[in-house]
MARKOL-725894 format. One record per residue (C-alpha): y, z, x. Coordinates in steps of 0.2 Angstrom, whole numbers, plus 2048, in hexadecimal, padded with zeros to 3 digits. Example, Ala and Ser with C-alpha at 12.3 -4.5 7.8 and 13.67 -1.06 7.14 Angstrom:
REM residues 2
7EA82783E 7FB824844 
***
This chain:
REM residues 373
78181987F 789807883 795807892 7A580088F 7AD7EC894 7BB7E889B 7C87EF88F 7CE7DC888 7BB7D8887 7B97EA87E 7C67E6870 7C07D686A 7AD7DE86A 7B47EC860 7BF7E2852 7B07D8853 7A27E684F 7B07ED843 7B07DE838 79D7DD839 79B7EE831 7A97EA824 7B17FC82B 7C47FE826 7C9806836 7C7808848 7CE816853 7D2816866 7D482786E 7D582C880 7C5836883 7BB830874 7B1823870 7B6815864 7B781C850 7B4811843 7B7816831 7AB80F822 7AC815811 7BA823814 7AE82B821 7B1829834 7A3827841 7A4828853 79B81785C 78E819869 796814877 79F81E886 7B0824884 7C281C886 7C7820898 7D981F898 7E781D893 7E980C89C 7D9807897 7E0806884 7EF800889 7E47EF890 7DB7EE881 7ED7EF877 7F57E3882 7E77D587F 7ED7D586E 8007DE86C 8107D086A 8187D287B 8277D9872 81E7E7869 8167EB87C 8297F187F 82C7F986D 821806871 82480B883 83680D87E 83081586C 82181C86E 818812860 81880085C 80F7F584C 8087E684D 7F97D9845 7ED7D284C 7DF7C3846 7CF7C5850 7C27B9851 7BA7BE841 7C77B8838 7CB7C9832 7DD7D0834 7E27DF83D 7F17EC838 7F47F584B 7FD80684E 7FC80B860 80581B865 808825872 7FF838870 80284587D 809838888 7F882B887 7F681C87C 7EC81F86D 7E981085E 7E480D84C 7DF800848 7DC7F9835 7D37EB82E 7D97E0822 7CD7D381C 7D37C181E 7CD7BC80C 7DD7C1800 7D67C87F1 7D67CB7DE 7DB7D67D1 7C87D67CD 7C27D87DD 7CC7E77E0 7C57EF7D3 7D87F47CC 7DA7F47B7 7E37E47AF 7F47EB7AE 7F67E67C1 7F37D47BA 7FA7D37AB 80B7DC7B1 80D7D07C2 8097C17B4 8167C67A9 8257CB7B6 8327C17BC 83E7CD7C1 8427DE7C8 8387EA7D0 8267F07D3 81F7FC7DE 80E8007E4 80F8137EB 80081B7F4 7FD825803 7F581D812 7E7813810 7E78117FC 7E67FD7FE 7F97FB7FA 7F87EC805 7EC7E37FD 7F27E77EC 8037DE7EF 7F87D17F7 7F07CF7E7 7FF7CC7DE 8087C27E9 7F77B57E9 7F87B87D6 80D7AF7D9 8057A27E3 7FA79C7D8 80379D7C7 81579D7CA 8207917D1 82B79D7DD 83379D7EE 82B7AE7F7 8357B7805 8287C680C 8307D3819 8207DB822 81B7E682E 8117DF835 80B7CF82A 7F97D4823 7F47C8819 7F87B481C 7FD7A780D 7FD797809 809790800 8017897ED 80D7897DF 8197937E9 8217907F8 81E7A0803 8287A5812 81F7B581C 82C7BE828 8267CC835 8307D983C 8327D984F 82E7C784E 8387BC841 8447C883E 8497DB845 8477E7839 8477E8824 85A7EA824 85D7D982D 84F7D0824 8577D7812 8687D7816 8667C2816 8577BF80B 8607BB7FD 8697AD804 8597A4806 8567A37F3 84A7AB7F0 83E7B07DE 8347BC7E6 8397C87F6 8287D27FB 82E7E2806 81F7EA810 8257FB80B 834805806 838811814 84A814816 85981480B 86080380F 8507FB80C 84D8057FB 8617FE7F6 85F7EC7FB 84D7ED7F1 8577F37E1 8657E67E2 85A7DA7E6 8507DD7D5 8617E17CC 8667CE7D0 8587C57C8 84A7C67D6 8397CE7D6 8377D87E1 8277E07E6 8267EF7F4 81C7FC7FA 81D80F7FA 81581E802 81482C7F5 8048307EB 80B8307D8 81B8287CB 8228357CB 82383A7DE 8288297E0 83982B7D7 83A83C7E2 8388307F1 8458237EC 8538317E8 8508397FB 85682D803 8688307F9 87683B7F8 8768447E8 88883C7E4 87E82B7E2 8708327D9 87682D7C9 87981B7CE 8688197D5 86081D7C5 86C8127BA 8668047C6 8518097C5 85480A7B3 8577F77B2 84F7F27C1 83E7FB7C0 8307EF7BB 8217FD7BF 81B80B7CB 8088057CF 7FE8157D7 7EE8157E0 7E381F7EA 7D28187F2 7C48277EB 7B28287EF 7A481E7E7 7958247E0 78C81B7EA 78C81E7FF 799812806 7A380C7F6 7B48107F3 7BE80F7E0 7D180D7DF 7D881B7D2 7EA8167CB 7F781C7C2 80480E7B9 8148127B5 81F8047A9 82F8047A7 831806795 84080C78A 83881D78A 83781C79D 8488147A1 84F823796 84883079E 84D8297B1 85E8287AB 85E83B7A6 8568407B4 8468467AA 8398407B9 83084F7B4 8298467A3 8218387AC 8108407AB 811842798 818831797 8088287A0 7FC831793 80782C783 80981B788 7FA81778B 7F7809780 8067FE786 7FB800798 80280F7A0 7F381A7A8 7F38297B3 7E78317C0 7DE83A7B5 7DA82D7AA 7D78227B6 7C982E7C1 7C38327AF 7BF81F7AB 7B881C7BC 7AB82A7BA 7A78227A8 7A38137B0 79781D7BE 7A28167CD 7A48267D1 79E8377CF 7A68467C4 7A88527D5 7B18457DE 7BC8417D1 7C08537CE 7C28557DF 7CD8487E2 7D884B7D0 7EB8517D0 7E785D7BF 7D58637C0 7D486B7AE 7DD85C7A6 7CD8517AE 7C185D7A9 7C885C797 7C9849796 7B7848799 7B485278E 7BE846781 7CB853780 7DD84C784 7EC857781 7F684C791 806846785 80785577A 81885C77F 81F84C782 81A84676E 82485676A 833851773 83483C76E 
***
């Protein structure tokens, strides 16, 4: 069992050995020794276990923003990024736990990719390529590689599109240079103090393109939709697992008085609702993304408008064609392909038997939906 440096001497070793192994996360505990995550699984390094509290609380100060140091002893949590010397970048949550500092620490490679390289279908393209307005959102829980998705697209801008880019993150993952567009990257806690401010002016800085690192609170969730509804594109982030959740999600944070305005307004705002989920590979280590599109057709802006969120499942099968696809479709593909196996797709699918079925070649997905357009 290796004994542990000094704790700012520790870190950079760890972030180091992290990026070596190509793990996505590292975990600091009081009591434990360091975890690191590779391919969905966690495994617990061989070296003596985290002292203290303090101890972790060295280690974050060597690379915490003096002013997210004081965000969490007054909050009890505090977010932050980090580059390490690998050139990797780092997304940090420490938090306090049963009054000790614990951390998780996630890494996000330096490198911005693809649409290939992500392995996600050509709708993602083809949809960024083709959108110059409005609103898209990629939805997913924890950990499903929103990030990078957005990432993706927002490279795709840059590279094709003469725009002026606002993003609103927290923290700032991934780092652009400006090629055909001009991108402006701000950082809660540091360039501006929380998505409210940062929104509240963003459109006086004329902007073609506002990026918001995720749609958390009702404020947030209205100046995304006015946004999109005066001629930007806006492209945001969401943590629910499906398209149809993630109308649930939006209407939450509303009275049920402005219910009705909210729909009118995603009815001619919504561009798409992209979903993923990172599932198991068939082979030890690999991970695929399963997705779920939803576009905003006429069929779709009808049914938001009569609160029919209900037929968004049928409405992913039926139009399939025009690019639309669900998780079941897409876990069935994925194991066509052999990327991954027919347990862990069934295991992982929202509607077992429907899976089952469409292996099978059977699929009765749209039916009652059919019967009803």
């Amino acid at each position: 069992m290796t004994p542990l440096q000094a704790p700012r001497d520790e870190i950079r070793l760890l972030l180091a050995f992290v990026s070596k192994n190509e793990a996505s996360d590292l975990h600091l505990k009081v009591g434990l020794p360091p975890f690191i995550r590779i391919g969905g699984q966690l495994r617990h390094l061989d070296v003596h276990p985290l002292p203290s509290s303090e101890y972790i609380m060295e280690m974050m100060a060597e690379i915490m923003p003096k002013s997210r140091l004081e965000e969490y002893k007054e909050l009890g949590s505090a977010d932050f990024a980090v580059l390490a010397e690998s050139g990797d970048r780092f997304r940090v949550n420490a938090f306090r736990s049963d009054g000790q500092m614990h951390a998780a620490l996630r890494r996000v490679q330096h490198i911005i990719p693809d649409f290939a390289e992500l392995q996600l279908p050509s709708v993602y393209e083809e949809t960024i390529g083709k959108t110059h307005d409005g609103l898209i959102i990629v939805s997913g829980v924890t950990g499903s590689g929103k990030s990078s998705t957005l990432a993706a697209m927002l490279d795709h801008i840059n590279t094709h599109q003469n725009m002026h880019v606002i993003t609103i993150e927290d923290p700032i993952e991934f780092r652009f240079q400006s090629k055909k567009s001009i991108i402006s990257q701000r950082e809660i806690g540091i360039d501006v103090p929380n998505y409210a401010h940062a929104l509240r002016y963003v459109v006086r800085q004329d902007p073609d393109c506002i990026l918001i690192g995720e749609l958390r609170d009702k404020e947030t969730i209205l100046a995304a939709i006015q946004a999109a509804e005066t001629g930007h594109l806006v492209l945001a982030s969401m943590h629910c697992s499906d398209a149809e959740q993630s109308f649930s999600r939006i209407l939450e944070f509303f009275p049920q008085e402005e219910h009705a305005f909210i729909r009118s307004s995603l009815a001619n705002s919504l561009r798409a609702i992209m979903c993923q989920r990172l599932v198991k590979g068939a082979n030890e280590g690999e991970r695929f993304p399963a997705t779920e599109v939803l576009l905003n057709n006429s069929l779709v802006k009808e049914r938001i408008l009569n609160s029919q969120d209900d037929d968004i499942p049928a409405i992913l099968n039926v139009c399939h064609d025009e690019g639309m696809r669900n998780f079941t479709y897409s876990l069935c593909e994925l194991v066509n392909a052999g990327a991954i196996s027919k347990e862990v797709a069934i295991e992982y699918a929202p509607h077992r038997e429907a899976l089952i079925s469409l292996l099978k070649g059977i699929d009765t997905a749209g039916a009652g939906l059919v019967s009803r357009v």
